[in-house]
C-alpha positions as CSV (number, residue, x, y, z in Angstrom):
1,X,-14.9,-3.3,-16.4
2,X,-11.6,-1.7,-15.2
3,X,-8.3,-4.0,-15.9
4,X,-5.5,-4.0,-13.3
5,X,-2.5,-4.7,-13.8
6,X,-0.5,-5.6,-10.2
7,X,3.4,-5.0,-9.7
8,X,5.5,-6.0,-7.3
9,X,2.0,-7.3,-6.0
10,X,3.1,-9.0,-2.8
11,X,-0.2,-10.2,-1.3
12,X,-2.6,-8.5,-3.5
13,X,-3.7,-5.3,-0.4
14,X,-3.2,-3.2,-3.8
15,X,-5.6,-5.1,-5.8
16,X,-7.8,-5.4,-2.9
17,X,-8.4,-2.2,-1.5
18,X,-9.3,-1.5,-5.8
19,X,-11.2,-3.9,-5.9
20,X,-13.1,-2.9,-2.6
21,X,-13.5,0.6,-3.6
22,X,-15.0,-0.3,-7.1
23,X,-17.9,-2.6,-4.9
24,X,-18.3,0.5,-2.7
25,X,-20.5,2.6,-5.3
26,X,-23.7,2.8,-5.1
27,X,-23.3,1.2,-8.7
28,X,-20.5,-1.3,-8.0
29,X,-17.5,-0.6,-10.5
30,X,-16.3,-4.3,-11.3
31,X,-12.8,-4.5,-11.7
32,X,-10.6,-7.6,-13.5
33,X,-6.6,-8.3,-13.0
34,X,-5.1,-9.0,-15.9
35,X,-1.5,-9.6,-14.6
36,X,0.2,-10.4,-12.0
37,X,4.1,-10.4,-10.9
38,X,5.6,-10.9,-8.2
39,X,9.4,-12.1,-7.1
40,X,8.7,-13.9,-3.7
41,X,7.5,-17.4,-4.0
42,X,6.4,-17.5,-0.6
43,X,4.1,-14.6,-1.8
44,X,2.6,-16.6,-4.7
45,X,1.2,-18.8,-2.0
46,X,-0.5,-15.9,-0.1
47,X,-1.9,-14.5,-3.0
48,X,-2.8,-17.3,-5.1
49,X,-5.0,-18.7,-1.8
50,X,-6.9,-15.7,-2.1
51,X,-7.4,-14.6,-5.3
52,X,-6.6,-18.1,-7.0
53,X,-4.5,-16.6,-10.1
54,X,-4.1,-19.1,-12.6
55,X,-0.6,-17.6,-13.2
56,X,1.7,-15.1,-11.2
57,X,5.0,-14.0,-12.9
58,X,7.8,-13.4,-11.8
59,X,10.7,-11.1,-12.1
60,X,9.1,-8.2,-14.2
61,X,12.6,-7.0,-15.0
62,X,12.3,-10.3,-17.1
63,X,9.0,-10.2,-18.5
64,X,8.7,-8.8,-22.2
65,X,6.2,-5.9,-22.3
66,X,4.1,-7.3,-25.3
67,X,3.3,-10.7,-22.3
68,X,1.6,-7.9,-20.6
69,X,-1.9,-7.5,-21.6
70,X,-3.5,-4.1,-21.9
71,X,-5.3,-2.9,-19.0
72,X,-6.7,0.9,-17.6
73,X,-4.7,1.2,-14.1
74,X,-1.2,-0.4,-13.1
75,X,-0.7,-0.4,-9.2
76,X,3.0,-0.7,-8.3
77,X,4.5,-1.0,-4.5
78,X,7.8,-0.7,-5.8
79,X,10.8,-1.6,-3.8
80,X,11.2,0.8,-0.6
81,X,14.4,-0.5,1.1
82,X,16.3,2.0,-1.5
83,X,15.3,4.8,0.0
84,X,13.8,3.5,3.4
85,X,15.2,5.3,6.7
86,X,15.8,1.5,7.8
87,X,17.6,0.7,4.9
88,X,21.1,2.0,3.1
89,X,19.1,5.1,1.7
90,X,20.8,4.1,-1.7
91,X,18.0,5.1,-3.7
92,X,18.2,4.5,-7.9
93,X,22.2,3.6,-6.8
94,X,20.8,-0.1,-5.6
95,X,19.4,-2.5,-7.9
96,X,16.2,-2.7,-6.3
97,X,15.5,1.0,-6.5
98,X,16.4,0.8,-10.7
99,X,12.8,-1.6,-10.5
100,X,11.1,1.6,-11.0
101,X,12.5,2.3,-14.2
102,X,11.0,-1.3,-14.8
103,X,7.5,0.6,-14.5
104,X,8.6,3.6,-16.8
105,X,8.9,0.8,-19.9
106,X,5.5,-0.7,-19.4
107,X,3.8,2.7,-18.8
108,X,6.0,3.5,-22.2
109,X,4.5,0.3,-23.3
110,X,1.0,-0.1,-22.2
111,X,-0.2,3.8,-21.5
112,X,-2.2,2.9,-19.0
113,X,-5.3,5.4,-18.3
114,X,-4.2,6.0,-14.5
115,X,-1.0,4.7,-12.2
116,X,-0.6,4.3,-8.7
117,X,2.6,3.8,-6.9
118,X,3.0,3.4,-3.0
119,X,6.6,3.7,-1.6
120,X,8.3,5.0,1.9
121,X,7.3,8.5,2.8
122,X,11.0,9.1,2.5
123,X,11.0,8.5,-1.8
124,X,9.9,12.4,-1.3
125,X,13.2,13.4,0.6
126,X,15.5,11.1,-1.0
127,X,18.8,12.4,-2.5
128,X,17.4,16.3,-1.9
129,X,14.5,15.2,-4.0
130,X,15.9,14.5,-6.6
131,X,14.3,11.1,-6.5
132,X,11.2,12.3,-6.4
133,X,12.1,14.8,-9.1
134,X,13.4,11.8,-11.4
135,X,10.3,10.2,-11.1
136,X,7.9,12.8,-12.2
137,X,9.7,13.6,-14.6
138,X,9.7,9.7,-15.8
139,X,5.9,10.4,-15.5
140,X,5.7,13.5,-18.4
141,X,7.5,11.9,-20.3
142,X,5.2,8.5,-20.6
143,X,2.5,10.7,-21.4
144,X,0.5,11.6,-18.2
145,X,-0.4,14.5,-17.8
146,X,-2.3,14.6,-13.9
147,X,0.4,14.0,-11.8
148,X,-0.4,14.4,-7.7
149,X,1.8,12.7,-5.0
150,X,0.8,12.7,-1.0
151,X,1.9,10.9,2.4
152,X,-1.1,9.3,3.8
153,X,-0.8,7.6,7.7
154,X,-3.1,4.6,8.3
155,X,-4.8,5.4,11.1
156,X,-5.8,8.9,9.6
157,X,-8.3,6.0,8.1
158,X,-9.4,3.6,10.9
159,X,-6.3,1.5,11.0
160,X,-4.7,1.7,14.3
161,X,-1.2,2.1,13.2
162,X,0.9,4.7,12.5
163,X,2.4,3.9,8.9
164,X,3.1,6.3,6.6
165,X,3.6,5.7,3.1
166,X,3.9,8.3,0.3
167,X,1.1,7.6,-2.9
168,X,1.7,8.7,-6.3
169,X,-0.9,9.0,-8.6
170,X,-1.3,10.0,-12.8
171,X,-3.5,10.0,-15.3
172,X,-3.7,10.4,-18.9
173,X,-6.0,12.7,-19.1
174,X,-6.1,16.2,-17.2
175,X,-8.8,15.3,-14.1
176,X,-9.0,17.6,-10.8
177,X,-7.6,14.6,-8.9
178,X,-7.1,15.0,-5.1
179,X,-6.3,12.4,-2.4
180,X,-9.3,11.6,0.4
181,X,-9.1,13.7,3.7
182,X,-8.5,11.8,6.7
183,X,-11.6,10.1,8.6
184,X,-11.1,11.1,11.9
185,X,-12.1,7.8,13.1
186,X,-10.9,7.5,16.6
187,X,-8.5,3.8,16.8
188,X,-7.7,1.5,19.1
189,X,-5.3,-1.4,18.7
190,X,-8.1,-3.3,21.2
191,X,-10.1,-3.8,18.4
192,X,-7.7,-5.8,16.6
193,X,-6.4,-8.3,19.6
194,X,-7.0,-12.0,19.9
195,X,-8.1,-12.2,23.6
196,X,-6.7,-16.1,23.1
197,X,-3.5,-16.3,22.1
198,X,-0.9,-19.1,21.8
199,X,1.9,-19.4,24.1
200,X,4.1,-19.9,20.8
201,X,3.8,-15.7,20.6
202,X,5.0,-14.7,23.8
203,X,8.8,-14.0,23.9
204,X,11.5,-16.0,25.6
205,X,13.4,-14.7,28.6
206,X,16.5,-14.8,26.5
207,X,14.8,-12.7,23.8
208,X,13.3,-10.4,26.7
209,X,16.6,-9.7,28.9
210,X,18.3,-8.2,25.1
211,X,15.3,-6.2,24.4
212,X,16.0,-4.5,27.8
213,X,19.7,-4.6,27.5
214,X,19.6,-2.7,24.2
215,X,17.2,-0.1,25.1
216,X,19.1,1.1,28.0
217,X,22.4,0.6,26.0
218,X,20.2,3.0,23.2
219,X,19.2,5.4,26.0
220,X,22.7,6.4,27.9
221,X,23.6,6.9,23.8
222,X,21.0,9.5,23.6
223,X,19.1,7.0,20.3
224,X,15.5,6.4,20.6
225,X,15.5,3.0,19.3
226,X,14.1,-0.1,21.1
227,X,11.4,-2.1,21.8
228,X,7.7,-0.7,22.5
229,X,5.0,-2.1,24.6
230,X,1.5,-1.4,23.5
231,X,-1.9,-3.1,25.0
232,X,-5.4,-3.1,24.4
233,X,-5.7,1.0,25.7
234,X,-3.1,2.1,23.0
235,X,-4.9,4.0,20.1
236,X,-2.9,2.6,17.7
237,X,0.9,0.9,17.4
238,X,4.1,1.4,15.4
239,X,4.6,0.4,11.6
240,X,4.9,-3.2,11.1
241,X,7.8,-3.8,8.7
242,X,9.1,-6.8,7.3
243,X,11.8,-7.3,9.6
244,X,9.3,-7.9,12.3
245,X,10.0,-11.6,12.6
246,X,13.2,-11.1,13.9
247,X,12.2,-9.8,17.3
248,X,9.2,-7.9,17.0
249,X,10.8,-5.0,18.7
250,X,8.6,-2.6,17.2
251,X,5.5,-4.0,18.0
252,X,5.5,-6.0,21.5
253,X,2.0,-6.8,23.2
254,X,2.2,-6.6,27.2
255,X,0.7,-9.5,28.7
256,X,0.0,-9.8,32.9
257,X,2.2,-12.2,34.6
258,X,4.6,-13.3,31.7
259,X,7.1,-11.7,28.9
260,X,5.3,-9.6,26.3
261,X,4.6,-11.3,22.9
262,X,4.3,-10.9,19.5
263,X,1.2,-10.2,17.6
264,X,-0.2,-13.3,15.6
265,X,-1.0,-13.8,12.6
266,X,-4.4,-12.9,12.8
267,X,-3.7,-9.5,14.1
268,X,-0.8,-8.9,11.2
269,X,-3.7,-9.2,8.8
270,X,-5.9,-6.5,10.6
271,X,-3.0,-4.3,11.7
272,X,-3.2,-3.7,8.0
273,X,-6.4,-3.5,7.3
274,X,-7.1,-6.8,5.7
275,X,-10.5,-8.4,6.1
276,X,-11.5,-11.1,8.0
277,X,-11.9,-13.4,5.0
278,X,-8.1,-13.4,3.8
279,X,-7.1,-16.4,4.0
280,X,-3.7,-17.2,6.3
281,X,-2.4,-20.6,4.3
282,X,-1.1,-22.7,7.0
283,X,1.9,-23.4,4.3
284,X,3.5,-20.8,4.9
285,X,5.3,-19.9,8.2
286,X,4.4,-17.1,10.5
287,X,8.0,-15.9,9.7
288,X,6.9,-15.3,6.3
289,X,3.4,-14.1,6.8
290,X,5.3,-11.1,9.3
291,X,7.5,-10.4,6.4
292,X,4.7,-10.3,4.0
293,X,2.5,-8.0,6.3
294,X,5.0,-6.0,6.7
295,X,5.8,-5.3,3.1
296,X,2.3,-5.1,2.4
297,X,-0.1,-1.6,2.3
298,X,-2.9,-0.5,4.2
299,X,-5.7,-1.4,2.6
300,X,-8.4,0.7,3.8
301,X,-5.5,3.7,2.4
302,X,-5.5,2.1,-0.9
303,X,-9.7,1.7,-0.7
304,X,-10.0,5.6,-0.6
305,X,-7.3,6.4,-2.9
306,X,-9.1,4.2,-5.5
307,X,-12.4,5.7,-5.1
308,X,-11.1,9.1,-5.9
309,X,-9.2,7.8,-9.1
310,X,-12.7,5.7,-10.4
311,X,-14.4,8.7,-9.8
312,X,-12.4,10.2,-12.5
313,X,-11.5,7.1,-14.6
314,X,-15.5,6.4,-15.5
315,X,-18.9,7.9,-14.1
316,X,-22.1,5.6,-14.9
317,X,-24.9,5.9,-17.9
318,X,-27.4,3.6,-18.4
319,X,-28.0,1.5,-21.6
320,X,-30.8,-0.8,-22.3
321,X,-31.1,-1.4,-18.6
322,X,-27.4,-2.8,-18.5
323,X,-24.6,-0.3,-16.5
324,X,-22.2,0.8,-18.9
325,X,-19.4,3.4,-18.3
326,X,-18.1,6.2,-20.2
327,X,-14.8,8.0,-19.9
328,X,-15.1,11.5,-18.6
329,X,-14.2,14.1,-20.9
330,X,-10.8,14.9,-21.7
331,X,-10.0,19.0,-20.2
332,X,-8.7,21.0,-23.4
333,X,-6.8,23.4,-21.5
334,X,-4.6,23.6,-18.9
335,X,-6.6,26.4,-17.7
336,X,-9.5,24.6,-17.4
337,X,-8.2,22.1,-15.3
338,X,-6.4,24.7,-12.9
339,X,-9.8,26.2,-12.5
340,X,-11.4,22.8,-12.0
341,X,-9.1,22.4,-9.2
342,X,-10.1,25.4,-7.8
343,X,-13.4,24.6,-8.2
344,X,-12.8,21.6,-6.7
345,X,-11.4,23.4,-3.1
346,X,-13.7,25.7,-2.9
347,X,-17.0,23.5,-2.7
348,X,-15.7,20.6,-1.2
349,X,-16.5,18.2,-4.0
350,X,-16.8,15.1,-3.0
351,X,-16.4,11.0,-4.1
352,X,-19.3,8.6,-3.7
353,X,-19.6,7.3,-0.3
């Protein structure tokens, strides 16, 4: 049994695309959450109505490390507007981006086996680098010793949309860790259109004559920004973000005969990869499911990233016809794990499909 532990968990596409990963062996890998915390109480909905948590907490900035149970992996989306291109780029000089150091004292804490943190692919530009540099060095210094960092796109993985996010991952131990190569799986956003869609989605004229404005406006200034049709025949569509219930700029469907619209809820959910079981409570506005969509990961990203790290975290023995799972060996010497890695590149060694 691996334990989670979920920060900043949003709507659980984290602890979903683990938990998916750890079914996806040919010897399913069961995996438990042990705690939750998340800020947004519109969130607690979302993610209570589909993983029914007897308890979410809140603020972890707030939360005493010993209320944290012990667990193997701690997943963390921290905060992106910090250092997002959309945002004020203020990095650890806004109070959201000091959350991370929130991380560092439970890793301090807790030494979990393995971490995983998903931000904007920007975290690895951010200040020169020195972001990025801050935070591997937070890394060392709680002990970890594997420390590997990529920028992943979505529909490098059958999700047609072209997010990019930036994945951190460590591990206590020295392992020849390296992040899954993309699919190659042709997209198209046709497969993730309702052909029936409410009216309530399409755009007003008001709405549609400032889209227009603007992008001209944005054009004669030389900027690139503005509204983007897409339709059934696009292979895949911008990132969603959270401010996408605003005006859905980013994202506009064309429709034949009347303004364009925005994509429903429904199609939020598969835009990121979500299956078609999540449950959408009806409690919570579609203003607030775009927001939490659009903070959310791509879980089919997050599915192959974890079966990489299981593959390292345990590998399967059998004992008196029960599955049991045993820690793989610790590497003595740098050395060994540099040649490992090596190793590793040369014959193409892959995870369990």
């Amino acid at each position: 049994m691996i334990r989670i532990a979920d920060l900043f968990a949003g709507i659980g596409g984290v602890r979903l695309g683990f938990q998916q990963a750890g079914q996806s062996f040919a010897q399913p890998i069961e995996t438990q959450c042990v705690f939750t915390s998340e800020i947004d109480k519109f969130c607690h909905i979302t993610y209570q109505a589909n993983f029914l948590e007897e308890k979410i907490w809140g603020d972890i900035s707030k939360v005493k490390s010993d209320d944290i149970p012990d667990h193997d992996i701690l997943l963390a989306g921290f905060p992106c507007q910090p250092f997002s291109q959309a945002g004020l780029k203020k990095g650890f000089d806004d109070t959201r981006g000091t959350l991370y150091f929130e991380i560092e004292r439970i890793l301090k804490a807790k030494q979990p086996r393995a971490v995983l943190l998903e931000n904007v692919k920007r975290l690895k530009t951010h200040d020169n680098g020195k972001t990025m540099r801050v935070i591997m060095s937070s890394l060392e210094s709680s002990g970890y010793k594997t420390i590997e960092y990529s920028v992943l796109r979505a529909r490098d993985f059958g999700v047609p949309q072209n997010r990019q996010r930036i994945y951190i991952v460590a591990f206590k131990e020295f392992v020849p860790f390296s992040f899954p190569k993309p699919l190659n799986i042709p997209t198209s956003l046709g497969d993730i259109l309702e052909t029936d869609v409410d009216d309530r989605y399409t755009i007003s004229d008001r709405l549609w004559a400032g889209h227009q404005k603007r992008k001209i406006q944005n054009r004669l200034k030389g900027k690139g920004f503005g509204y983007t049709l897409f339709n059934e025949a696009s292979p895949y569509a911008n990132t969603i973000t959270k401010r996408y219930y605003k005006d859905g700029a980013e994202i506009l469907i064309e429709q034949k005969g009347k303004n364009p619209r925005k994509l429903t809820r429904r199609e939020c959910a598969r835009l990121q990869g979500f299956p078609e079981s999540y449950h959408l409570p009806e409690n919570v506005s579609t203003a607030q499911i775009y927001r939490q969509f659009g903070n959310s990961v791509s879980v089919p990203v997050i599915r192959a990233i974890a079966k990489q790290m299981l593959v390292h975290l345990q590998k399967p023995t059998h004992r008196d016809n029960n599955l049991q799972y045993q820690v793989i060996p610790h590497q003595e010497r740098r050395a060994d794990y540099d040649q490992l890695r090596l190793l590793e590149s040369q014959q193409s060694i892959a995870a369990p499909r």
